[in-house]
Backbone as CSV, one residue per row, in Angstrom:
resi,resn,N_x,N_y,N_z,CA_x,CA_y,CA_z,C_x,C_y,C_z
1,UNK,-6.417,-21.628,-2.630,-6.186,-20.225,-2.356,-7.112,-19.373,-3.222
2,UNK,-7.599,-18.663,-2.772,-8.746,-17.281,-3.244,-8.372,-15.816,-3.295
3,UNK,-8.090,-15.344,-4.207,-7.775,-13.914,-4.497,-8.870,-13.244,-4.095
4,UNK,-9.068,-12.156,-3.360,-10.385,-11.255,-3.021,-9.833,-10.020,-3.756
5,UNK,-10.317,-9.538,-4.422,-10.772,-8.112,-4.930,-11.342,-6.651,-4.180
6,UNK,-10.597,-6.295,-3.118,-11.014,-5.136,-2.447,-11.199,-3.945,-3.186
7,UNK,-12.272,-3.395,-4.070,-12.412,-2.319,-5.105,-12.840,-0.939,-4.292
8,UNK,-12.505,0.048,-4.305,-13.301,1.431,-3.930,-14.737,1.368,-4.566
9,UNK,-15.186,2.041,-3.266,-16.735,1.730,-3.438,-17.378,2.646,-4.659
10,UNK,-17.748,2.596,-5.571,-18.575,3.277,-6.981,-19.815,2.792,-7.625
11,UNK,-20.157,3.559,-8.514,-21.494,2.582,-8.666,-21.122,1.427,-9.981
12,UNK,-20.304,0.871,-10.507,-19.905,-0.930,-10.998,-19.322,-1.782,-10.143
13,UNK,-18.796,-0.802,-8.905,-18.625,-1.862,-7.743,-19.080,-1.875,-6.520
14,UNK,-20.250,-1.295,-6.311,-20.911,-0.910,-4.897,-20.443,-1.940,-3.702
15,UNK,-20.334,-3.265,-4.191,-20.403,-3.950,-2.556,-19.258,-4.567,-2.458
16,UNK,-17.799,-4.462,-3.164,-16.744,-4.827,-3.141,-15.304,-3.850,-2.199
17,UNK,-15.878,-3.222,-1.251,-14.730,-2.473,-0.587,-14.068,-3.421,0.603
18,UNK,-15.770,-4.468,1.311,-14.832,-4.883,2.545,-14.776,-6.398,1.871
19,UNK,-13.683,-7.244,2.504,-13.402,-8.405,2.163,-12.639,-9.045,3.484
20,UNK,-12.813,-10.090,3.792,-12.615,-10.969,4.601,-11.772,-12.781,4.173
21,UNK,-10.716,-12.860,4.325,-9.621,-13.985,3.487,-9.512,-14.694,4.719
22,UNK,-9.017,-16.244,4.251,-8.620,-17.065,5.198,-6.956,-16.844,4.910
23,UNK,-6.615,-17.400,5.784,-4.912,-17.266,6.204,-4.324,-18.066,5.294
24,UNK,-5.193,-18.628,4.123,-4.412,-19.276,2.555,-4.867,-18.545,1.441
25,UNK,-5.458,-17.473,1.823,-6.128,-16.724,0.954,-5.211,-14.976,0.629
26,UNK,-5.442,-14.268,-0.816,-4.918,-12.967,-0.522,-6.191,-11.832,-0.815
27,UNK,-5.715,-10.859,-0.361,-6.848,-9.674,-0.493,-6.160,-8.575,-1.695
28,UNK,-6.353,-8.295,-2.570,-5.736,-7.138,-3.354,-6.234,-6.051,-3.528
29,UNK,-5.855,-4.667,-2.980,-6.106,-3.340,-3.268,-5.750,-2.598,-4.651
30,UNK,-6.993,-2.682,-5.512,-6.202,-2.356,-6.890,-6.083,-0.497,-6.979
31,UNK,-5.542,0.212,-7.671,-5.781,1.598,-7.570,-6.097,2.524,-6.373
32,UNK,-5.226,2.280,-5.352,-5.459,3.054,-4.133,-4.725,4.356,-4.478
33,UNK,-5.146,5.532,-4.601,-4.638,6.738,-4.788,-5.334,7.931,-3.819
34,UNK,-6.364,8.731,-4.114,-6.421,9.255,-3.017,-7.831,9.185,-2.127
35,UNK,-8.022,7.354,-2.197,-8.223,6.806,-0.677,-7.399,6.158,-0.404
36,UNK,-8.047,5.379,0.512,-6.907,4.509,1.588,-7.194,3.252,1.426
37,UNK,-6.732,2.250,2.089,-6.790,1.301,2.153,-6.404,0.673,3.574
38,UNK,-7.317,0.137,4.481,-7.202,-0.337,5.881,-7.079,-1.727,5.946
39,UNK,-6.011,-2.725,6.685,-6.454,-3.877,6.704,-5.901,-4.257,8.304
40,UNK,-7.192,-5.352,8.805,-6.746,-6.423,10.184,-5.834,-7.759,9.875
41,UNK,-4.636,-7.761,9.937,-3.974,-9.406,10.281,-4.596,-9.947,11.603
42,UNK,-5.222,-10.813,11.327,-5.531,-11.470,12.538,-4.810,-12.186,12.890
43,UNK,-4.670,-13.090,14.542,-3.763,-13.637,14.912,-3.456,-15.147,14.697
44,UNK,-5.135,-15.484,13.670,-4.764,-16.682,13.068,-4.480,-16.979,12.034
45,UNK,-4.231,-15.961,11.305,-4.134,-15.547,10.191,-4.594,-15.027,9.406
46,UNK,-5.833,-15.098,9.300,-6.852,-14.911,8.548,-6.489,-13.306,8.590
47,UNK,-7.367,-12.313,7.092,-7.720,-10.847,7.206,-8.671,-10.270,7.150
48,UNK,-9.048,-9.553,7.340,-10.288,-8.482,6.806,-9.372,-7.194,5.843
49,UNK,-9.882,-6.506,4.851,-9.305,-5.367,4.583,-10.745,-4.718,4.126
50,UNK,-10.701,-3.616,3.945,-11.431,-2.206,3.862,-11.125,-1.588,2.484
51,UNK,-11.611,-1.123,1.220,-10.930,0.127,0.123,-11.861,1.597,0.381
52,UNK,-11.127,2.286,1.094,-11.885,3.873,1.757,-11.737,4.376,0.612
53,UNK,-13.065,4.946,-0.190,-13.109,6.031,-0.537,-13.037,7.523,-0.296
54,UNK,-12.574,7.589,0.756,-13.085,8.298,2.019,-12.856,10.090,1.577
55,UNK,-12.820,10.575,0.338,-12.069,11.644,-0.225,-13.714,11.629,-1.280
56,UNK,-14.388,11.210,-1.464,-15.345,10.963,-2.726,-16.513,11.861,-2.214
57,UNK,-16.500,13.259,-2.647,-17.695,14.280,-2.085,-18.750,13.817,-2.775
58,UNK,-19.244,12.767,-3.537,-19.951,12.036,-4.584,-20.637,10.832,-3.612
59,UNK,-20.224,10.613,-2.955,-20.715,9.177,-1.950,-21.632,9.441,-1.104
60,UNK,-22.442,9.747,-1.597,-23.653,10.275,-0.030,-23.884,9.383,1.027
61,UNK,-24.100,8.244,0.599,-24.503,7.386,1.757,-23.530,6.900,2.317
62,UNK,-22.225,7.138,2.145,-21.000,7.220,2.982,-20.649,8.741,3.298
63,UNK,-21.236,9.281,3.110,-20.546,10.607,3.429,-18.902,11.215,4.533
64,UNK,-19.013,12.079,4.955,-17.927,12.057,5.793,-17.190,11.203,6.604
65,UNK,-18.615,10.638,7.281,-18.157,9.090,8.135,-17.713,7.944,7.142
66,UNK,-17.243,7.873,6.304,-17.140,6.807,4.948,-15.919,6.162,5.791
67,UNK,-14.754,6.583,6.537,-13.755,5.320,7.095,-14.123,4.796,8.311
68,UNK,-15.309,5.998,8.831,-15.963,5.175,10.447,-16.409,4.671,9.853
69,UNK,-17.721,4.463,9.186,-18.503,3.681,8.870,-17.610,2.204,8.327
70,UNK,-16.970,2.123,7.391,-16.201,1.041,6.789,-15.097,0.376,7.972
71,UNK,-14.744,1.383,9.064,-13.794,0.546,9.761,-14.539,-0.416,10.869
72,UNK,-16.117,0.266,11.472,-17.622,-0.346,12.148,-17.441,-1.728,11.106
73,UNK,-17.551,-1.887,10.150,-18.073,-2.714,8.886,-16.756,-3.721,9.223
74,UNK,-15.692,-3.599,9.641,-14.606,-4.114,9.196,-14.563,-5.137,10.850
75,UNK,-15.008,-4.343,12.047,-14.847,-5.099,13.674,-16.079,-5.539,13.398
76,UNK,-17.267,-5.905,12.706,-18.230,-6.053,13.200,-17.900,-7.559,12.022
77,UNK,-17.421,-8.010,11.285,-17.407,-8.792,10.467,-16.457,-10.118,11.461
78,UNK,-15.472,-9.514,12.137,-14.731,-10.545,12.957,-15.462,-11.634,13.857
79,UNK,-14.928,-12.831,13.615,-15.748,-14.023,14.396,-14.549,-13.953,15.210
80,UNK,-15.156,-14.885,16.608,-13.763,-14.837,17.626,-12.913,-16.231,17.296
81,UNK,-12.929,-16.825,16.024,-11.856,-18.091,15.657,-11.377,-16.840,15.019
82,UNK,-11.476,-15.976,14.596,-10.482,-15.121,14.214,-8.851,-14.632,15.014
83,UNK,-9.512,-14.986,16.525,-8.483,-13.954,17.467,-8.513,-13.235,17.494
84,UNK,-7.268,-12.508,17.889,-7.162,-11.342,18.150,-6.714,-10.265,16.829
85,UNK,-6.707,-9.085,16.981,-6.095,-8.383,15.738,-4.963,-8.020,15.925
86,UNK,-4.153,-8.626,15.427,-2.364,-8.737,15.460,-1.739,-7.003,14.875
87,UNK,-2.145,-6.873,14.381,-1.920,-5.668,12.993,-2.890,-4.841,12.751
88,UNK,-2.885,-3.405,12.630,-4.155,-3.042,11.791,-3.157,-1.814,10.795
89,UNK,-3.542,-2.217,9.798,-2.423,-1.783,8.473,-3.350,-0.527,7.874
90,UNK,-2.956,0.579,7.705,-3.547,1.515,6.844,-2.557,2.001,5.702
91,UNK,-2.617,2.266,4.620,-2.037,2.589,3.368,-2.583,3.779,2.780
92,UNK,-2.507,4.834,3.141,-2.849,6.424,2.551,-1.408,7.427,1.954
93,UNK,-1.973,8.657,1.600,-1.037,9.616,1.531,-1.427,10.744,2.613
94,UNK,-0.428,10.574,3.630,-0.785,11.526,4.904,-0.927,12.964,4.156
95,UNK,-0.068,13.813,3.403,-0.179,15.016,2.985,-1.294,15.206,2.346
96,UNK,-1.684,14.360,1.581,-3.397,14.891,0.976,-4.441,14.643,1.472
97,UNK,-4.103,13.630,2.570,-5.172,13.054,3.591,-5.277,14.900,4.589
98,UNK,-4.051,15.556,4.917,-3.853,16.327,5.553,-4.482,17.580,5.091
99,UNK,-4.363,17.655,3.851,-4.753,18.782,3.230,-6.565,18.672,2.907
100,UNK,-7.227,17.020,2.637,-8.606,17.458,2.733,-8.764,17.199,4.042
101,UNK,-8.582,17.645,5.032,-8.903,18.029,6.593,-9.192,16.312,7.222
102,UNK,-8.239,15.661,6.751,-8.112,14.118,7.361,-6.990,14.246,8.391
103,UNK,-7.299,13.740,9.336,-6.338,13.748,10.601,-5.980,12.228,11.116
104,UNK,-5.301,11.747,10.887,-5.379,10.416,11.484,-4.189,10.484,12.630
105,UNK,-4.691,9.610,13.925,-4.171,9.931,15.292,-4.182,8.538,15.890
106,UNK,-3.701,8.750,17.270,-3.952,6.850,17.831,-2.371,6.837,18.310
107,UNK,-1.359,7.077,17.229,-0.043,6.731,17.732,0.230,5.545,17.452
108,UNK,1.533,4.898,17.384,1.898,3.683,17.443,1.128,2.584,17.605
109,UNK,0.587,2.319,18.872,-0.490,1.091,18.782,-1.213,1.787,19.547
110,UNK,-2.629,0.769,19.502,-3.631,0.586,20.366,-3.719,-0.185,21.822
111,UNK,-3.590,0.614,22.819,-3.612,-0.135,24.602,-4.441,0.360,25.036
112,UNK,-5.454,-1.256,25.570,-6.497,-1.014,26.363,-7.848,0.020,26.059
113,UNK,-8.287,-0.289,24.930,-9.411,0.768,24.861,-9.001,1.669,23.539
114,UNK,-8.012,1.386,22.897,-7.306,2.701,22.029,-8.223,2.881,21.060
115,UNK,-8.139,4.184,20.529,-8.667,4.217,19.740,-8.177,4.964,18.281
116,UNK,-8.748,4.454,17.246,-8.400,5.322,15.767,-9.673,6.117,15.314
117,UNK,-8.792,7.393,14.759,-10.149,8.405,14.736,-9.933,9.099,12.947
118,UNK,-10.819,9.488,12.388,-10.933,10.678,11.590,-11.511,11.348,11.871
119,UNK,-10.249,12.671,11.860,-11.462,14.115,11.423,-11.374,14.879,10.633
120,UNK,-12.561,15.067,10.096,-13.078,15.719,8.858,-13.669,17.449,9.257
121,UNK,-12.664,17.984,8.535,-13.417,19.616,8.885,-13.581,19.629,10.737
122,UNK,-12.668,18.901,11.135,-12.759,20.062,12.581,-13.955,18.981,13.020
123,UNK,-14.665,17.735,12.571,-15.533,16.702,13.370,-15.118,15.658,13.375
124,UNK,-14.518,15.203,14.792,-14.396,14.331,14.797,-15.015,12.931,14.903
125,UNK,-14.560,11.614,14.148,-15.271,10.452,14.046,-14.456,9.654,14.855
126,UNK,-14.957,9.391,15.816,-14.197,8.075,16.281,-14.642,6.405,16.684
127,UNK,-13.940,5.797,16.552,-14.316,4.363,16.479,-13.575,3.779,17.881
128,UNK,-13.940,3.051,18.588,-13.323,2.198,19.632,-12.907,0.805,19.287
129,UNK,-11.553,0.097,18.946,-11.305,-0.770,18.712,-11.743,-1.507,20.684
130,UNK,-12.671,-2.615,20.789,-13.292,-2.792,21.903,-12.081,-3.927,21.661
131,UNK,-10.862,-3.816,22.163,-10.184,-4.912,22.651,-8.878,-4.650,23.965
132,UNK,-9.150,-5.723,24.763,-7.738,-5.006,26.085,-6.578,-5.564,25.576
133,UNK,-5.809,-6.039,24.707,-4.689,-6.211,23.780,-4.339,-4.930,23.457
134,UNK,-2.984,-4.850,23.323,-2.213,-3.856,22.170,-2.589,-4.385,21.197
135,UNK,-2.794,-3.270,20.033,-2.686,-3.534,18.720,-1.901,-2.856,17.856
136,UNK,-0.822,-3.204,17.075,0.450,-2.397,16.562,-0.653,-1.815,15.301
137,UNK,-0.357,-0.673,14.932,-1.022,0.269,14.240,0.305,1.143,13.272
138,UNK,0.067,0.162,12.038,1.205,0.568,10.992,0.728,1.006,9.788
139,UNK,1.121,2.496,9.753,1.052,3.332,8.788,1.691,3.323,7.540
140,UNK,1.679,3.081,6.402,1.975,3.262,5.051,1.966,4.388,4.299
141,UNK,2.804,5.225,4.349,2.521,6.447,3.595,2.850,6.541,2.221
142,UNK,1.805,6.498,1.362,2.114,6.126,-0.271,2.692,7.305,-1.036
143,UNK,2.991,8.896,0.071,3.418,9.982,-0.706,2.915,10.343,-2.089
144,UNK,2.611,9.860,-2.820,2.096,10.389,-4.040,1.655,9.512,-5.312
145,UNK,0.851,9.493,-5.997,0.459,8.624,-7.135,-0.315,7.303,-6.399
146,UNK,-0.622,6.422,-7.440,-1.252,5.203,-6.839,-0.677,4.484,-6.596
147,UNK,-1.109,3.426,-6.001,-0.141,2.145,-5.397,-1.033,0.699,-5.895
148,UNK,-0.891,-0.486,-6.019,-1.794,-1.928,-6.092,-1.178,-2.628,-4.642
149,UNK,-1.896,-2.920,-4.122,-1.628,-3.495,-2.805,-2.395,-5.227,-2.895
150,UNK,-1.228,-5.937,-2.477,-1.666,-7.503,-2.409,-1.282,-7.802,-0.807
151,UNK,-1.859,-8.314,-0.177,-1.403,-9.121,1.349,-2.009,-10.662,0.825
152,UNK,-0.589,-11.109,1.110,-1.042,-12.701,1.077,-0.858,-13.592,1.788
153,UNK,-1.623,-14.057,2.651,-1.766,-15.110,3.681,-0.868,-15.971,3.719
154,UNK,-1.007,-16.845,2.587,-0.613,-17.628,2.813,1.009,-17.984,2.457
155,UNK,1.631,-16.557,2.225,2.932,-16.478,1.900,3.427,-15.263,3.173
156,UNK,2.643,-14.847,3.880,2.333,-13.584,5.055,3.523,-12.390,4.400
157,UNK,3.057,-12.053,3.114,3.198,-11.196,2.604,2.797,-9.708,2.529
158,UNK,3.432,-8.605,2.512,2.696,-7.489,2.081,3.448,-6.876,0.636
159,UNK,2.503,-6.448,0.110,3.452,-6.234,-1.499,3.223,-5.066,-1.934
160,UNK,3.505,-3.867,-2.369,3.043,-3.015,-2.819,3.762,-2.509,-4.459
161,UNK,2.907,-2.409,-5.035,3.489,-2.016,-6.657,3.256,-0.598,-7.072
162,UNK,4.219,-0.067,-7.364,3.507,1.147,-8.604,3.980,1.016,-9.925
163,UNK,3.220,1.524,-10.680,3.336,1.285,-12.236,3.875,-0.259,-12.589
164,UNK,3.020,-1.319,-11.833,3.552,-2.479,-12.013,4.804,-3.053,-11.745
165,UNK,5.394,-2.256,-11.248,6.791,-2.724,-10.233,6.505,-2.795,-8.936
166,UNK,7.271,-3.843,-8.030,7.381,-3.577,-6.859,8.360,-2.604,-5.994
167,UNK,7.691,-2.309,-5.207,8.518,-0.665,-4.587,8.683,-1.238,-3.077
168,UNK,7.652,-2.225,-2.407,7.785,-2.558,-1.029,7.482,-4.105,-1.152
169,UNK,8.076,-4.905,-0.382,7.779,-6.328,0.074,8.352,-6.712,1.466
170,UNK,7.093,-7.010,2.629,7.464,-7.167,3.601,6.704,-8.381,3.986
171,UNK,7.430,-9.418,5.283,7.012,-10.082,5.713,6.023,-9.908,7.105
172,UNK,5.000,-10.325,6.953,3.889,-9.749,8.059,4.686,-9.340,9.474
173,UNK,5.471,-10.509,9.801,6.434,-10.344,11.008,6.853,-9.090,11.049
174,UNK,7.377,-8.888,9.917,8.243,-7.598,10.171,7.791,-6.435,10.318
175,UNK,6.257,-6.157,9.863,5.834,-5.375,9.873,5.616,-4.624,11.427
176,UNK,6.241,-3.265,11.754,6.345,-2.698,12.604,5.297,-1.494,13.175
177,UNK,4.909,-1.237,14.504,4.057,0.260,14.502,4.940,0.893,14.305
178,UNK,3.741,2.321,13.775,4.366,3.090,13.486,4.208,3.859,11.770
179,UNK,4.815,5.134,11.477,4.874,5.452,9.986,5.917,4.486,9.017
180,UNK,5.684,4.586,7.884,6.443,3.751,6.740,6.445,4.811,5.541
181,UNK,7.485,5.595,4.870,6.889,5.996,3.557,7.094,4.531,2.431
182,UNK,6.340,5.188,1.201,6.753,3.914,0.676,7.526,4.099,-0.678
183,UNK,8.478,3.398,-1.255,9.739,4.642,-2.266,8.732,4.740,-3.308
184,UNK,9.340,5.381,-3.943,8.665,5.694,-5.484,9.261,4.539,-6.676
């Protein structure tokens, strides 16, 4: 089993945001506060996850498009022993996402063509998940402060901590579309 390190993109960690685990493997989101954090359960288990900076007026070469661009980065990494994408998990704070002019839309899942979008200032970015499957599309709302996020394969875990406690633990199964806050 292999721990992956999903870090927000900066300059001591430039190439550590996307990560890709086998289905015995976990991915960990350390310090997600006000970015996000996106991840695919695939249907064989295996993941991809994403750490969006997507709030960082400092990131030029991600600029506005910083979660299109990273979520492009995230379908374009999938091999088809992957399957299908069972899940696509996002972990933000909708109210501050709301307040720097982040809109996130789509609804419950993805059918036939669906798609997930940001918009930034009134432009919208959108991405086409290119698959004719539903895809359940489950929201995490971290309400406030940071969170450490672990998904682990090979226990089909989702874990979320603040201040080094756990606040959420769910089994991939259970995981539902739809919003989630997550307690304090």
């Amino acid at each position: 089993m292999t721990v992956h390190i999903c870090r927000e993109p900066d300059e001591s960690h430039p190439n550590e945001w996307l990560k890709r685990a086998a289905h015995t493997d976990t991915i960990k989101f350390p310090g997600v506060d006000s970015c996000l954090a996106m991840a695919f359960l695939m249907s064989n288990g295996s993941m991809v996850g994403a750490h969006v900076g997507v709030f960082w007026a400092g990131q030029s070469e991600m600029g506005d498009d910083c979660a299109k661009k990273m979520l492009k980065a995230m379908l374009d990494c999938l091999h088809v022993s992957d399957g299908r994408i069972a899940k696509f998990l996002m972990i933000t704070d909708l109210a501050r996402a709301a307040d720097a002019g982040l809109k996130v839309g789509g609804g419950g899942t993805f059918a036939n063509e669906g798609s997930f979008y940001f918009d930034t200032n009134a432009r919208e970015a959108q991405v086409r998940l290119k698959r004719s499957e539903t895809i359940d599309m489950c929201v995490f709302n971290k309400v406030t402060g940071a969170v450490d996020i672990e998904l682990n394969g090979n226990a089909s875990l989702l874990t979320i901590h603040r201040s080094n406690r756990t606040v959420l633990s769910v089994n991939f199964s259970k995981i539902k579309s739809g919003t989630t806050d997550i307690p304090n």
